[in-house]
C-alpha positions as CSV (number, residue, x, y, z in Angstrom):
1,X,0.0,0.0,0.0
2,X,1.3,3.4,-1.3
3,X,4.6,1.6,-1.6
4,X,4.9,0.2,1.5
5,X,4.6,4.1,3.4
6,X,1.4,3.5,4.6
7,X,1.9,3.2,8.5
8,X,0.0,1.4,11.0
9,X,-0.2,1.5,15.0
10,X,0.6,-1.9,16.0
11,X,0.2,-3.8,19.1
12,X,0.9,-7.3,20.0
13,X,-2.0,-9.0,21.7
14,X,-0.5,-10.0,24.8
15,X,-0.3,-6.1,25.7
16,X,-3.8,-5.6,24.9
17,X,-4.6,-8.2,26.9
18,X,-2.2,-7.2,30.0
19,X,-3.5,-3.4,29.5
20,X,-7.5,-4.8,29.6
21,X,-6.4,-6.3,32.9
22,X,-4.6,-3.1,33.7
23,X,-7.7,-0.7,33.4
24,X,-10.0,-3.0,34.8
25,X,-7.9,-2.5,37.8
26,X,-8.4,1.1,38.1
27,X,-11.9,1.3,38.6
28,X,-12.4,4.1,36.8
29,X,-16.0,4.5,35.2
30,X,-16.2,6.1,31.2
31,X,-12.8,6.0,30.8
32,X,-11.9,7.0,27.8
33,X,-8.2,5.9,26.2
34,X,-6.3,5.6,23.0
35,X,-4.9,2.0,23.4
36,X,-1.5,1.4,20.2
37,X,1.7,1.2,21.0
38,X,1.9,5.1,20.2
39,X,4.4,4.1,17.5
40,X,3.7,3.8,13.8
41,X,4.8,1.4,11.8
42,X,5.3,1.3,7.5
43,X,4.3,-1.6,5.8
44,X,7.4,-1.8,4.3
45,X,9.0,-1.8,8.0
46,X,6.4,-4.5,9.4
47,X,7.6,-6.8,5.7
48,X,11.4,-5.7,7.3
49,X,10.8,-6.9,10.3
50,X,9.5,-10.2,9.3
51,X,11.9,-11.2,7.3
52,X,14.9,-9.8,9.8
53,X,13.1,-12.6,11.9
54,X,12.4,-15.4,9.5
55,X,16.3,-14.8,8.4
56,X,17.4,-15.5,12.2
57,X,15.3,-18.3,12.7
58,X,14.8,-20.3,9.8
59,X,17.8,-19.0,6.8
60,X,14.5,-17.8,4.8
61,X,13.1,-14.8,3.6
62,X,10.6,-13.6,1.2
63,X,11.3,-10.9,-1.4
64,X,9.6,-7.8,-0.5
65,X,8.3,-5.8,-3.7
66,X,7.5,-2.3,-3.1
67,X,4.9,-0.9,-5.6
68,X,4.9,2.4,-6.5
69,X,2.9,5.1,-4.7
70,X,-0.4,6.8,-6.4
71,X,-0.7,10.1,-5.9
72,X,-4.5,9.6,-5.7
73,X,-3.7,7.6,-2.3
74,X,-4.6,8.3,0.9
75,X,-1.4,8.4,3.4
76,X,-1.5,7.7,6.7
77,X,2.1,7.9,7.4
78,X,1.9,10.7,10.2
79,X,-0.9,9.0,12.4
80,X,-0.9,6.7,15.0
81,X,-2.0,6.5,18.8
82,X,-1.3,9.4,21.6
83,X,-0.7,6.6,24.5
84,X,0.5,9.4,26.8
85,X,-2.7,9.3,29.1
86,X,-2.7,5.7,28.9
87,X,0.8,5.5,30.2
88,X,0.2,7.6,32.7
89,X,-2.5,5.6,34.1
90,X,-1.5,2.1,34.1
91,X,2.4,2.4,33.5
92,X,1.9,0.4,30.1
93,X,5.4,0.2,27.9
94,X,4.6,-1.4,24.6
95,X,6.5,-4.3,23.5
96,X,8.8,-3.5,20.2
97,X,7.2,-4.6,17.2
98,X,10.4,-7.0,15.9
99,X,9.9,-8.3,19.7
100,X,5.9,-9.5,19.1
101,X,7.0,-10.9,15.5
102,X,9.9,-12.9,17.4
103,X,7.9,-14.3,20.2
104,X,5.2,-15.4,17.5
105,X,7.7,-16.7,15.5
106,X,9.0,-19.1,18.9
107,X,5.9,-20.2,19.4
108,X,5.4,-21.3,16.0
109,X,8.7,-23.1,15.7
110,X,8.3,-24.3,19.3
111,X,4.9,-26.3,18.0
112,X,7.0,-27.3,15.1
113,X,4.2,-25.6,12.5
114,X,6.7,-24.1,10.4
115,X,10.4,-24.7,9.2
């Protein structure tokens, strides 16, 4: 998408689920927050960062092709979460992207589902 600029606010499930727990804790009624990892992320980074992983745990990559950008595309490349509130609240720190896609990537190899 748009060459691989489009850019995403990604966030492993395991913090979404350790942050649910997190607010739940508070006791706070209509609380309103952003929950992201208040980072974004390209498409041609996240495609990066798989392969950096595949590379160190299997040899194997894919090829990344980057198509070209339209200029009748919508770009999202400056948006993502404002996590400051939530961090205030709860103490969250977001897990690295390349750290999600590597503990995936364990516990696929680790149920032998891919080689």
């Amino acid at each position: 998408v748009n060459g691989g600029e489009h850019c995403v606010d990604l966030i492993s499930i395991e913090d979404v689920t350790n942050l649910l727990a997190s607010i739940i804790k508070l006791k706070e009624e209509r609380l309103i927050l952003n929950v992201g990892s208040g980072v974004r992320t390209s498409v041609l980074q996240l495609a990066d960062n798989v392969n950096k992983v595949s590379r160190e745990l299997t040899g194997n990559e894919a090829e990344i092709r980057k198509g070209v950008r339209k200029t009748d595309d919508v770009l999202f490349s400056n948006r993502w979460m404002d996590i400051s509130r939530l961090m205030k609240l709860t103490g969250f720190k977001p897990a690295p992207v390349v750290s999600s896609i590597e503990q995936f990537a364990y516990n696929l190899l680790a149920k032998n589902t891919i080689t």
